[in-house]
MIDOSE-1310 file (N, C-alpha, C; in nm, 2 decimals, decimal comma, always signed):
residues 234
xxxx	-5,44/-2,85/-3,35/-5,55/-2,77/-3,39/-5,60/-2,80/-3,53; -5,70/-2,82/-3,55/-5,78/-2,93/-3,70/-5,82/-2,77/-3,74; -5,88/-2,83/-3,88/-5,94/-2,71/-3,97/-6,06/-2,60/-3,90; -6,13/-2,70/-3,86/-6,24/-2,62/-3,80/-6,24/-2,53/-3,70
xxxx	-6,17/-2,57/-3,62/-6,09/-2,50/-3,48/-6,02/-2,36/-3,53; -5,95/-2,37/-3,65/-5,91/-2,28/-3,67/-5,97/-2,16/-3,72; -6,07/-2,20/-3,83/-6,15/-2,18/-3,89/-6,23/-2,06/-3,78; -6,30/-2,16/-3,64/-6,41/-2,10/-3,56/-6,38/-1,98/-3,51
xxxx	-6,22/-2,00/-3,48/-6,15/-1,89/-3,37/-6,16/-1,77/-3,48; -6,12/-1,78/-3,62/-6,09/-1,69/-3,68/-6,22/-1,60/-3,69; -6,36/-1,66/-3,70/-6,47/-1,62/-3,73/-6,45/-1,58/-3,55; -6,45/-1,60/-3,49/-6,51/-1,54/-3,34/-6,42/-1,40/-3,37
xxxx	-6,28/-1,42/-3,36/-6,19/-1,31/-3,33/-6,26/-1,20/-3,49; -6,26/-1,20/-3,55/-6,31/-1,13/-3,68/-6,42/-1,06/-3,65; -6,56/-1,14/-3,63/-6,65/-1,07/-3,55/-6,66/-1,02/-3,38; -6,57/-1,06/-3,31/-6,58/-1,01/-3,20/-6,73/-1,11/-3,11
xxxx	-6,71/-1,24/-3,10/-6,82/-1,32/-3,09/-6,75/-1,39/-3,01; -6,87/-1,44/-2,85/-6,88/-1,56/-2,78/-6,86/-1,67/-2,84; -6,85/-1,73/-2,76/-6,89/-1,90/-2,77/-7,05/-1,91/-2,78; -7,11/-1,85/-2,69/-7,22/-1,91/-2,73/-7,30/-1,82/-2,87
xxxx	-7,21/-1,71/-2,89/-7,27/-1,64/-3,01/-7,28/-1,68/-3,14; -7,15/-1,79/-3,15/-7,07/-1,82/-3,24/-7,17/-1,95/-3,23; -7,23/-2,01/-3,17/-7,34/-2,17/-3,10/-7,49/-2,11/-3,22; -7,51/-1,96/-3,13/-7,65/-1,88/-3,22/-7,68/-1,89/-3,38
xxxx	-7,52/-1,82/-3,39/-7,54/-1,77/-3,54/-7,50/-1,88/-3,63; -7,44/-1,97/-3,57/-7,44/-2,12/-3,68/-7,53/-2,21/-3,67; -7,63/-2,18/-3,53/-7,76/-2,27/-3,52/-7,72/-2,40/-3,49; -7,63/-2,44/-3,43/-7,53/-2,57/-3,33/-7,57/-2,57/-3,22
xxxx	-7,60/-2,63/-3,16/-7,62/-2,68/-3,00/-7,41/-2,59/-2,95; -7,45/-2,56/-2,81/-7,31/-2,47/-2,77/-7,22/-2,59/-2,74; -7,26/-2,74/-2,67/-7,17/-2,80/-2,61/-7,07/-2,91/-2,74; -7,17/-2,91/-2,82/-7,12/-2,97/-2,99/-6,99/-2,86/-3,02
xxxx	-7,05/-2,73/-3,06/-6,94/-2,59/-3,09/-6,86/-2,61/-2,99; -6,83/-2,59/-2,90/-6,73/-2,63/-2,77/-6,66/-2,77/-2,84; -6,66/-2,88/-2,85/-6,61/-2,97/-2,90/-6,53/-2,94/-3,04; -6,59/-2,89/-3,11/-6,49/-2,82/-3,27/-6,43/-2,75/-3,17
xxxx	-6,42/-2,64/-3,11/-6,33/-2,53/-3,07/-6,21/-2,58/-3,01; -6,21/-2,76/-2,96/-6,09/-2,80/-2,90/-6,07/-2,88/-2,98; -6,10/-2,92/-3,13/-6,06/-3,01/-3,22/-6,11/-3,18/-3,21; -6,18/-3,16/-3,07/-6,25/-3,33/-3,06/-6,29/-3,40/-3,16
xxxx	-6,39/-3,34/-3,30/-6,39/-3,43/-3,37/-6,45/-3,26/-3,52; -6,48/-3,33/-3,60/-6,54/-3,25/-3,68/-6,68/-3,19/-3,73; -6,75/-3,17/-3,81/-6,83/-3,11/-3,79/-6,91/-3,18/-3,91; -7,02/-3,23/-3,88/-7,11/-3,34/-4,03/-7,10/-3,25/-4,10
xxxx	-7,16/-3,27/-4,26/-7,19/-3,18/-4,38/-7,31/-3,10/-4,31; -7,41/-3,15/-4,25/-7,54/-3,03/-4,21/-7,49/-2,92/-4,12; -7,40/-2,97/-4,05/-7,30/-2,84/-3,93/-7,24/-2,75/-4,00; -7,16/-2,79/-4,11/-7,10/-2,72/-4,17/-7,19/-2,63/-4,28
xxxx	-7,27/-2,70/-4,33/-7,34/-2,62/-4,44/-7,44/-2,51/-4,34; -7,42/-2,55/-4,20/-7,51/-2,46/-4,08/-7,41/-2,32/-4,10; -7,25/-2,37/-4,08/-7,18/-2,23/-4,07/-7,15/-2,19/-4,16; -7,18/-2,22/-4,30/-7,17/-2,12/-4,44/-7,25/-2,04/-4,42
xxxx	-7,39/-2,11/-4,39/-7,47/-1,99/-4,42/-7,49/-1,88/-4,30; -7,44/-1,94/-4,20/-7,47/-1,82/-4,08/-7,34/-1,70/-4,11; -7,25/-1,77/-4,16/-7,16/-1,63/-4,19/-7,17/-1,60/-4,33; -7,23/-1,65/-4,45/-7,23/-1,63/-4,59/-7,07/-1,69/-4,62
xxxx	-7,03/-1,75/-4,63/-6,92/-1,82/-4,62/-6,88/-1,94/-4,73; -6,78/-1,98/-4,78/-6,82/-2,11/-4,87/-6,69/-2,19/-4,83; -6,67/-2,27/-4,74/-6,60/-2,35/-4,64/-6,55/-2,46/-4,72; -6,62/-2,52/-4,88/-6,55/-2,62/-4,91/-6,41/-2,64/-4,97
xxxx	-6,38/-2,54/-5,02/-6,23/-2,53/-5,10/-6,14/-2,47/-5,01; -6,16/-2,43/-4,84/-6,10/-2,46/-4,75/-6,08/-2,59/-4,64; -6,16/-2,61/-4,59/-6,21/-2,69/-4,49/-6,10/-2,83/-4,53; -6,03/-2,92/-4,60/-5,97/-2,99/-4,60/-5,82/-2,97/-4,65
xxxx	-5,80/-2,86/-4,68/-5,66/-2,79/-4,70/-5,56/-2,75/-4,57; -5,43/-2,72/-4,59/-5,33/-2,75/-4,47/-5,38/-2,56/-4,43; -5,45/-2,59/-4,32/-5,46/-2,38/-4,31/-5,34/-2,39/-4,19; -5,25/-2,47/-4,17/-5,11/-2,41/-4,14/-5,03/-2,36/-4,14
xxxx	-5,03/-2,37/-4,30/-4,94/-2,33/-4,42/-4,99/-2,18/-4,45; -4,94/-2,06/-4,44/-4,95/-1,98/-4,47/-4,95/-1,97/-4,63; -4,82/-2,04/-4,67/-4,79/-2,04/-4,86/-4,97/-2,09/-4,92; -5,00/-2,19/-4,84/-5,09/-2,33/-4,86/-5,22/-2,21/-4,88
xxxx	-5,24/-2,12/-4,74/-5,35/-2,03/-4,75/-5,37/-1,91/-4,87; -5,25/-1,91/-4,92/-5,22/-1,79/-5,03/-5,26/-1,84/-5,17; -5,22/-1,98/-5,16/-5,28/-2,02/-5,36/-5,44/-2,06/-5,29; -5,48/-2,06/-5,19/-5,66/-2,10/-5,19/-5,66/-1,95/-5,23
xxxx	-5,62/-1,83/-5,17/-5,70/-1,73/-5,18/-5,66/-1,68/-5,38; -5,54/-1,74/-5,42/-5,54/-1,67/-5,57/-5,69/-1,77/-5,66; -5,69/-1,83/-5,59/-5,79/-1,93/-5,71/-5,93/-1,86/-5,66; -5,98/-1,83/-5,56/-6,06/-1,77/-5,49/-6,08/-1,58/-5,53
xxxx	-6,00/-1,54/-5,59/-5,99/-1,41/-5,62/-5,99/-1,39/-5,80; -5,94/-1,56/-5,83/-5,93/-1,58/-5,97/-6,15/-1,55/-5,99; -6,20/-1,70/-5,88/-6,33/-1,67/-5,95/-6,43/-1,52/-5,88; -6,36/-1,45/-5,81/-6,40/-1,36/-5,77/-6,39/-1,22/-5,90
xxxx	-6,31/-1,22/-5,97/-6,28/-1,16/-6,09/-6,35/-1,18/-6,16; -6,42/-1,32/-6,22/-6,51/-1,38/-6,33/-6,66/-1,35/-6,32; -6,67/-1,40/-6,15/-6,85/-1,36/-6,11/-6,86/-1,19/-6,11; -6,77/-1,11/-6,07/-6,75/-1,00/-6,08/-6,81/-0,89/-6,20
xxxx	-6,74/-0,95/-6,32/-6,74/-0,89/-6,45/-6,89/-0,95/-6,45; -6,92/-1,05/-6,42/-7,06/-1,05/-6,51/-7,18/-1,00/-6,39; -7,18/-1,00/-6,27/-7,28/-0,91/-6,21/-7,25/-0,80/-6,28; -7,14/-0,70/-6,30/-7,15/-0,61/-6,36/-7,18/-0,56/-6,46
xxxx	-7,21/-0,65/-6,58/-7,25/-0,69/-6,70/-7,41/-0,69/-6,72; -7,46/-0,77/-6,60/-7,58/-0,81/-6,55/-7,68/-0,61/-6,52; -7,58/-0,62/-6,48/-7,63/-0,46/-6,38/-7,66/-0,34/-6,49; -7,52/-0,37/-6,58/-7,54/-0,28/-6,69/-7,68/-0,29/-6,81
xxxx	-7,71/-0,40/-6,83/-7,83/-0,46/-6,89/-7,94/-0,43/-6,82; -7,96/-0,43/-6,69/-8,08/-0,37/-6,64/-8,09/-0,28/-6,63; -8,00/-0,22/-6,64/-8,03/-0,03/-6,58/-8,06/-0,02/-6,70; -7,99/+0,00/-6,80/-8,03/+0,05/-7,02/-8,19/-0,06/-7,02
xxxx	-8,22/-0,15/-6,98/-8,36/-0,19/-7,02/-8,44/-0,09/-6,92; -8,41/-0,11/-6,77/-8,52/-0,01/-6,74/-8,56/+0,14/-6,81; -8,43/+0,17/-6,82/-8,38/+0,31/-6,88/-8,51/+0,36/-6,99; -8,52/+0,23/-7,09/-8,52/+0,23/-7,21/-8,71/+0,22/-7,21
xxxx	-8,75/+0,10/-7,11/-8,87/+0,06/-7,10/-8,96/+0,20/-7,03; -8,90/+0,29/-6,90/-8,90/+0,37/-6,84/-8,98/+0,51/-6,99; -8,88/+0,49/-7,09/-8,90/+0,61/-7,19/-8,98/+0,58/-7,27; -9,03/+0,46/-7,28/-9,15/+0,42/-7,40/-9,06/+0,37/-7,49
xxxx	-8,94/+0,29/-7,53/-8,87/+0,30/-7,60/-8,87/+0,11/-7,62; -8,90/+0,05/-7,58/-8,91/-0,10/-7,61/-8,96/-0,18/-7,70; -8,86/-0,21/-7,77/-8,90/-0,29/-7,92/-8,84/-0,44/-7,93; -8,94/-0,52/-7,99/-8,92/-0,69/-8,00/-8,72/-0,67/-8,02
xxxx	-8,68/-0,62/-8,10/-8,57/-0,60/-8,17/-8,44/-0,61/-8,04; -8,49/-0,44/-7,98/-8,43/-0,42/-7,85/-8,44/-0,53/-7,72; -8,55/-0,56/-7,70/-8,55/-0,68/-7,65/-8,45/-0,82/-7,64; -8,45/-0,86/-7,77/-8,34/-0,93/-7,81/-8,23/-0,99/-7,81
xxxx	-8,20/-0,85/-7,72/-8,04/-0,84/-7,67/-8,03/-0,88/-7,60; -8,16/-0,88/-7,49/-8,11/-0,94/-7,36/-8,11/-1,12/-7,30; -8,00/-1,14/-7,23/-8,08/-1,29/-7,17/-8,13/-1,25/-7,03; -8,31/-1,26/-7,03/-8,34/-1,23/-6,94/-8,38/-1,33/-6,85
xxxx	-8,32/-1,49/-6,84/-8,31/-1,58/-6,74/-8,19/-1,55/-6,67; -8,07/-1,48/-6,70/-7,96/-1,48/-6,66/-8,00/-1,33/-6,55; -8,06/-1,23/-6,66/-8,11/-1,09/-6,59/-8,18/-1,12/-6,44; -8,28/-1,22/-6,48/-8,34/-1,27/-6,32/-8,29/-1,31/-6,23
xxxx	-8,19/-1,35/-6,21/-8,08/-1,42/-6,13/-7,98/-1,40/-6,08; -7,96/-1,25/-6,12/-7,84/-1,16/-6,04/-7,85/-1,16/-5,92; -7,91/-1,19/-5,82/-7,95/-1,17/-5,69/-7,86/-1,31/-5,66; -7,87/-1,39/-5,72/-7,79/-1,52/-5,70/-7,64/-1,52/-5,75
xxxx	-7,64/-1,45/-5,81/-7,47/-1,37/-5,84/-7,43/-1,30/-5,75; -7,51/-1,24/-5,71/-7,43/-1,13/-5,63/-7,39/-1,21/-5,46; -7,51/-1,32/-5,48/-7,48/-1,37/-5,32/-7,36/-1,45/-5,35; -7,32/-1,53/-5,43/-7,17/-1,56/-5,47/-7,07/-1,51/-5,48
xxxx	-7,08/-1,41/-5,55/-6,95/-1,26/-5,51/-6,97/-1,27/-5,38; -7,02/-1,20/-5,28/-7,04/-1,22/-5,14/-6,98/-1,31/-5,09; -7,05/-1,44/-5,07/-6,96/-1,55/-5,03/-6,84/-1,53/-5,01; -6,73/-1,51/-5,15/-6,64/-1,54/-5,20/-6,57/-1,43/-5,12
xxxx	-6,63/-1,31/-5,11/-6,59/-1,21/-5,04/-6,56/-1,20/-4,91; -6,63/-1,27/-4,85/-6,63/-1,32/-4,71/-6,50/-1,40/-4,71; -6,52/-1,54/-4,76/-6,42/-1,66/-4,72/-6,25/-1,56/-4,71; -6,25/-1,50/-4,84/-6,14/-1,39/-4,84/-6,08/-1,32/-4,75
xxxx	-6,19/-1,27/-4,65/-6,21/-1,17/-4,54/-6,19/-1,31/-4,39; -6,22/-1,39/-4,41/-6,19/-1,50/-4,32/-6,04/-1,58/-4,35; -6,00/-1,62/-4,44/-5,86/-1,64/-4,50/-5,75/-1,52/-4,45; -5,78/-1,38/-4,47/-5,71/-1,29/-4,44/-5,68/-1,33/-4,26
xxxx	-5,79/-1,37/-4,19/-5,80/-1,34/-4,06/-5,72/-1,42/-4,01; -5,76/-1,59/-4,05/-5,65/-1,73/-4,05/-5,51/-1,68/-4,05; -5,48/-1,60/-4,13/-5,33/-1,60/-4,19/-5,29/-1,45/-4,09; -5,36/-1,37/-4,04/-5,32/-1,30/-3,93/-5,32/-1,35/-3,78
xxxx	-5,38/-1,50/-3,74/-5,40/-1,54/-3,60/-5,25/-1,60/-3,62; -5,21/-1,69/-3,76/-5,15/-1,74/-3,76/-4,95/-1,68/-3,77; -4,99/-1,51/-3,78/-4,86/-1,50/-3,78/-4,87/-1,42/-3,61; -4,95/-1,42/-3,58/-4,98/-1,38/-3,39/-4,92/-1,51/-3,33
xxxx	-4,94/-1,60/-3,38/-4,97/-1,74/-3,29/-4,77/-1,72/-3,31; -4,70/-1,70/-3,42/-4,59/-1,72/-3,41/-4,50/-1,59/-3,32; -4,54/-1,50/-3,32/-4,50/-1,39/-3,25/-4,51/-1,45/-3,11; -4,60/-1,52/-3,06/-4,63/-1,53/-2,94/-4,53/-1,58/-2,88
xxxx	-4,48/-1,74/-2,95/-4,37/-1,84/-2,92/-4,27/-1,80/-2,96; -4,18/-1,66/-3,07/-4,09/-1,59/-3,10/-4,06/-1,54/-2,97; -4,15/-1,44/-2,90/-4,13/-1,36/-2,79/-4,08/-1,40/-2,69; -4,16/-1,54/-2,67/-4,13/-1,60/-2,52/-3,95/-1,66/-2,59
xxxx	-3,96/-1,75/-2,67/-3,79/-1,86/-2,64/-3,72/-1,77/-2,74; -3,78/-1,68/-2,81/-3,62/-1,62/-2,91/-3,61/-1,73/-3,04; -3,70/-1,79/-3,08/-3,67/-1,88/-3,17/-3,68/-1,81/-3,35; -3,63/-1,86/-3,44/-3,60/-1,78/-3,60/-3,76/-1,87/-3,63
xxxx	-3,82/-1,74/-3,65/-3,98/-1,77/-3,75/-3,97/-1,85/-3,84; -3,86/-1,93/-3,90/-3,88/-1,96/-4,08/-3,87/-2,15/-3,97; -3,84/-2,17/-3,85/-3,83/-2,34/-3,82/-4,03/-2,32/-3,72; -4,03/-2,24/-3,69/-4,18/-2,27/-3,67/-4,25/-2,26/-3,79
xxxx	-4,25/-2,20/-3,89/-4,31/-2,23/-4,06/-4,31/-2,37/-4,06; -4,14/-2,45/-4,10/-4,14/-2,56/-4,09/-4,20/-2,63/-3,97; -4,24/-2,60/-3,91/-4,27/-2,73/-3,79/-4,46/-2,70/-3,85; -4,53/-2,59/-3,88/-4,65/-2,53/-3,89/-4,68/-2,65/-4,00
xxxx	-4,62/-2,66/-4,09/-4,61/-2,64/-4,24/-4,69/-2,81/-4,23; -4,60/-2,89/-4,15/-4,61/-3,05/-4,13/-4,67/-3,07/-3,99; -4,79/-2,98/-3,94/-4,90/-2,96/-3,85/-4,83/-3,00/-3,73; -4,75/-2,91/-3,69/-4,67/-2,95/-3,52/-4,66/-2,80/-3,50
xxxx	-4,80/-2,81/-3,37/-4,84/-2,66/-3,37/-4,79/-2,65/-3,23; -4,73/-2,54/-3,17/-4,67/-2,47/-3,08/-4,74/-2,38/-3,02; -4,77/-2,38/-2,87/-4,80/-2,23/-2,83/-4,82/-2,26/-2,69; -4,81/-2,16/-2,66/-4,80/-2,11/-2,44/-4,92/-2,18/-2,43
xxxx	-4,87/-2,25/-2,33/-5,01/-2,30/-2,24/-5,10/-2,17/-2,16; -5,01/-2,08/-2,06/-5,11/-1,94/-2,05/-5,01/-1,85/-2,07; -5,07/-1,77/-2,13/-4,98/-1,64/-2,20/-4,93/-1,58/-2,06; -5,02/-1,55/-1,99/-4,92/-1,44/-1,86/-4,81/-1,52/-1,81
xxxx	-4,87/-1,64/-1,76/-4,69/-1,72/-1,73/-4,62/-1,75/-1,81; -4,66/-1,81/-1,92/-4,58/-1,87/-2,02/-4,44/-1,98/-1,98; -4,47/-2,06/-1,88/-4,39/-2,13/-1,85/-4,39/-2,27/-1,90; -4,50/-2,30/-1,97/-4,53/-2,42/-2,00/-4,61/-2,37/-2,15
xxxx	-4,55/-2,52/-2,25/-4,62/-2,46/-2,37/-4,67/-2,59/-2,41; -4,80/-2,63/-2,50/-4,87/-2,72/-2,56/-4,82/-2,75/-2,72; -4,78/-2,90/-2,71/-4,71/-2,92/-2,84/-4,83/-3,01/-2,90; -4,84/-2,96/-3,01/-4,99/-3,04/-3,06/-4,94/-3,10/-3,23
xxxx	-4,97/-3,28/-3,26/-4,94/-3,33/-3,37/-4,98/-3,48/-3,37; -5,01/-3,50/-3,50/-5,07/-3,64/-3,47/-5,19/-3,66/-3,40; -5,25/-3,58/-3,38/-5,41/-3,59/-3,29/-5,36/-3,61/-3,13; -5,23/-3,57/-3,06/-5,19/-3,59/-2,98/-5,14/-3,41/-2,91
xxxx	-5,16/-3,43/-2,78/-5,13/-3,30/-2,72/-5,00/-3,31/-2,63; -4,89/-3,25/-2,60/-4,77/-3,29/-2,53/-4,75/-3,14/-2,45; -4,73/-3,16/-2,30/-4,67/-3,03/-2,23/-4,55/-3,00/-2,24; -4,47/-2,95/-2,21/-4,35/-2,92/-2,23/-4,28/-2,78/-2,15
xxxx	-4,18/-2,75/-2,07/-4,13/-2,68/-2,02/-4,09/-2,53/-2,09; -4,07/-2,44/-2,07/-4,03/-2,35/-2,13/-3,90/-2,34/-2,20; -3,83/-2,39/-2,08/-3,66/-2,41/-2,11/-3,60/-2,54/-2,18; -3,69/-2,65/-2,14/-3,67/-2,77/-2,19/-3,68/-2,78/-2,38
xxxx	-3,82/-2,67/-2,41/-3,90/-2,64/-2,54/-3,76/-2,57/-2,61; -3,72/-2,46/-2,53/-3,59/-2,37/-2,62/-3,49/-2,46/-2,63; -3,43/-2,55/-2,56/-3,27/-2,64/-2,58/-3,32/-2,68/-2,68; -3,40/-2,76/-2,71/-3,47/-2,80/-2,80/-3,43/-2,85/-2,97
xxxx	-3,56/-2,68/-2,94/-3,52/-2,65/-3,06/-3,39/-2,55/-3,14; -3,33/-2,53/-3,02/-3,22/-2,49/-3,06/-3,12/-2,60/-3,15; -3,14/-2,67/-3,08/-3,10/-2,85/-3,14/-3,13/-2,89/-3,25; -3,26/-2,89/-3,28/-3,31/-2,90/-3,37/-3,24/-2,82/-3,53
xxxx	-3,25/-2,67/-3,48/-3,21/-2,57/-3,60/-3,03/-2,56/-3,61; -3,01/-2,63/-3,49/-2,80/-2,68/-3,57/-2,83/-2,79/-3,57; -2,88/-2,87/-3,56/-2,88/-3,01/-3,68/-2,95/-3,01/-3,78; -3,02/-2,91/-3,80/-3,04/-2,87/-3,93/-2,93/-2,84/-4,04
xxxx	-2,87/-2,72/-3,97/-2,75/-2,64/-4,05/-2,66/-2,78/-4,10; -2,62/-2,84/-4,01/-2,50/-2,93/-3,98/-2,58/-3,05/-4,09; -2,72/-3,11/-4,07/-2,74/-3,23/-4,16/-2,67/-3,12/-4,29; -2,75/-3,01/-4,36/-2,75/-2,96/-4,45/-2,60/-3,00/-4,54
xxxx	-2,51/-2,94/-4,43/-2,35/-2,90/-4,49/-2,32/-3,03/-4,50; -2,34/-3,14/-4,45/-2,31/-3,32/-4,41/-2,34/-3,30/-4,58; -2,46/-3,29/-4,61/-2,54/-3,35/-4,74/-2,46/-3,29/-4,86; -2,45/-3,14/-4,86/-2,35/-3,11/-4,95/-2,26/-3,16/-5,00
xxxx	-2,17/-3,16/-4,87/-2,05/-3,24/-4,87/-2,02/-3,36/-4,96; -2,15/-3,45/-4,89/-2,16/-3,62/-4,98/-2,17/-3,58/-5,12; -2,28/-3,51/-5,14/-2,27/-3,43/-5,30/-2,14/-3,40/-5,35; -2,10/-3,37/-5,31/-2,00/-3,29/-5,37/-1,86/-3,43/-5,38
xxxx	-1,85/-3,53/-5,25/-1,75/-3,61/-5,31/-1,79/-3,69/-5,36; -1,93/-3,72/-5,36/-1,95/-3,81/-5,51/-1,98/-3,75/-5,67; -1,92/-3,67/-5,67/-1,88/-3,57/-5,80/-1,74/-3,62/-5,82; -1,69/-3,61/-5,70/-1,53/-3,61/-5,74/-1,47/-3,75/-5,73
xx	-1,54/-3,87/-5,72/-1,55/-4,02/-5,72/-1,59/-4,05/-5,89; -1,63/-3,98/-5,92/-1,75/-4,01/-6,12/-1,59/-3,90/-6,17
């Protein structure tokens, strides 16, 4: 599952939207949208700049980042709340300067002097501030959503094989995505990495990774070990 894919689902499930709703409101042809939704290929700069603005959205300081990574999704969102802080103070800055000029102009009270104070290129252009707070408000509100599908998606394959959440992190982390091929049977699950899709058994998937997480333990204690007698070799 590629950025976009993840991205789409999160905007469908968030607003409660079709496939072809989700075609409307980003102004995409439905069978192009269908193709992101199964990760076939990506989406040009005009597609994309199509779905910023259909959701007020600002997709570039996500869109090439690991959104597997839960950790990965949490420093986008601190730098993203960092400039949500900065445009913040000054729409409100902005806001405060208009209301005291109308205030002021409103009472007959307007002098070259008074004047003065203001930057009124900056004054005109709040409307353009505030759509940026917005944005930023949004991506946040969509980031939140990613990082909720994304701890569902692990619940889902927890439930079925019993496996410890912190080796599906790791497997997420380095884009080897896991999940039931159909939830009611759950007999069969889709292993997705490398731009490659793999089926896999239910029972076959759990030996597995069971395997996997004691040769984990076991490389680990191996490595110590060597550590430790080449301490005692020096």
């Amino acid at each position: 599952m590629n950025n976009i894919e993840i991205i789409l689902k999160a905007l469908i499930k968030k607003y409660s939207l079709s496939q072809v709703d989700l075609s409307v409101k980003s102004d995409i042809p439905l069978p192009t949208m269908r193709k992101y939704l199964k990760s076939e290929f990506n989406p040009t700069d005009k597609n994309l700049k199509k779905i910023e603005d259909g959701f007020n959205i600002d997709l570039g300081i996500i869109i090439n980042n690991n959104l597997n990574d839960i950790e990965n999704i949490e420093n986008i969102e601190y730098e993203l709340k960092s400039s949500l802080a900065s445009i913040s103070k000054k729409v409100d800055k902005l806001e405060e300067d208009i209301n005291l000029y109308d205030y002021v102009a409103v009472n007959g009270g307007l002098t070259e002097e008074f004047e003065s104070q203001f930057n009124f290129g900056e004054m005109r252009r709040i409307e353009h501030y505030k759509n940026i707070q917005n944005r930023i408000k949004n991506t946040l509100d969509l980031l939140e959503s990613i990082k909720d599908n994304l701890s569902e998606d692990n619940k889902k394959v927890q439930n079925i094989i019993n496996l410890d959440n912190n080796i599906l992190n790791i497997l997420r982390k380095n884009n080897i995505l896991i999940a039931p091929e159909n939830e009611l049977i759950q007999k069969f699950f889709r292993i997705d990495f490398d731009n490659n899709t793999y089926g896999i058994k239910n029972d076959i998937l759990t030996k597995l990774l069971e395997l996997l997480e004691s040769n984990f333990i076991n490389d680990f204690k191996n490595f110590i070990e060597i550590i430790e007698n080449n301490k005692e070799k020096k």
